[in-house]
Every structure is written in structure tokens, then in C-alpha cells.
C-alpha positions in Angstrom: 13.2 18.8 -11.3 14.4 16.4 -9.0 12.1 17.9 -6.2 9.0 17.0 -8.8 9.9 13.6 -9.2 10.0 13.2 -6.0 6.4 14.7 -5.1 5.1 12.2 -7.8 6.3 9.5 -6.8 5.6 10.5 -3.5 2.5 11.2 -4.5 1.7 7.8 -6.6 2.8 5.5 -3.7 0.4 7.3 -1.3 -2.1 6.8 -3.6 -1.2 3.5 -4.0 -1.1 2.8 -0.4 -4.4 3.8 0.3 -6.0 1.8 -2.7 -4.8 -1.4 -1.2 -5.7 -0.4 2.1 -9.1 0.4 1.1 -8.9 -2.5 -1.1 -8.3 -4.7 1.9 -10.9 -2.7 4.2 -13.5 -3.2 1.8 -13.1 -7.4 1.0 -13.0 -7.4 5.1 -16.4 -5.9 5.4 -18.0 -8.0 2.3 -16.8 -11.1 3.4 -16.4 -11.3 7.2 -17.1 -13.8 8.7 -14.8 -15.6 6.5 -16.6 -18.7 5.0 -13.9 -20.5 3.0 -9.7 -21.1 3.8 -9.4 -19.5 0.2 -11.3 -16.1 0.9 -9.0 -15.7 4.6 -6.2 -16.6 2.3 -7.4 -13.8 -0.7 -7.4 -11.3 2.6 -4.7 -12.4 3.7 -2.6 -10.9 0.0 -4.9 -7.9 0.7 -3.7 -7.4 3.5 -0.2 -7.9 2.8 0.0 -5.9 -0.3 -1.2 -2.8 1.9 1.5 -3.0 4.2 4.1 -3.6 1.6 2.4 -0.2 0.1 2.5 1.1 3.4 6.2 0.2 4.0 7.5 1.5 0.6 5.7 4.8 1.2 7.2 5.2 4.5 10.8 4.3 3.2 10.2 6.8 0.3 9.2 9.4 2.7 12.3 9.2 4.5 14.4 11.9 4.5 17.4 10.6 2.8 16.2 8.2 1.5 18.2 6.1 -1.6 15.4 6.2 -4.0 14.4 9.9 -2.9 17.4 11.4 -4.9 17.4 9.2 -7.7 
């Protein structure tokens, strides 16, 4: 049971990680160049919510990993 926890979760922060990654990606490519402070600062929390995502996935991944056998 504990091994499909883990594979959702797993699963759920991948998913989540690529979202705000793509999520980022895509306000890069709408937006660029950047005609306002305010839209470099909105792509700026894009950017830093994807590797926050990214992060947490990694650190989830991990084997051993505290939150893996909870």
C-alpha cells in the first residue's frame, strides 16, 4: 500500500512539475520581449514555482526520502 502512495504522489508532483514548467514556457513565449516590470515580475513567480515543483519532485524521488515512507 505504501508503494502506491508513493507512485501517486510521485506521480502528482511530476505532473505538477511539468504544468508549471510548461506554465512558465508558455507566458515566456507570449510575452517576450517583456513590456512591463509587472509581466518580468509575473514570470518571474512562473518561473519560481517550476523550480520549487522541480525541487520537491527531486526530493520526493530520493531514495530514502522522509516523505517517501510516510
Amino acid at each position: 500500500m505504501r508503494d502506491d502512495n508513493y507512485e501517486a504522489g510521485l506521480l502528482e508532483l511530476q505532473i505538477a512539475k511539468d504544468e508549471a514548467e510548461a506554465a512558465a514556457e508558455d507566458f515566456y513565449e507570449k510575452y517576450w520581449p517583456f513590456q512591463t516590470d509587472e509581466i518580468a515580475a509575473q514570470y518571474g513567480e512562473l518561473q519560481f514555482t517550476a523550480v520549487i515543483m522541480f525541487a520537491e519532485f527531486e526530493q520526493f524521488a530520493q531514495p530514502g526520502s522522509a516523505k517517501r515512507s510516510r
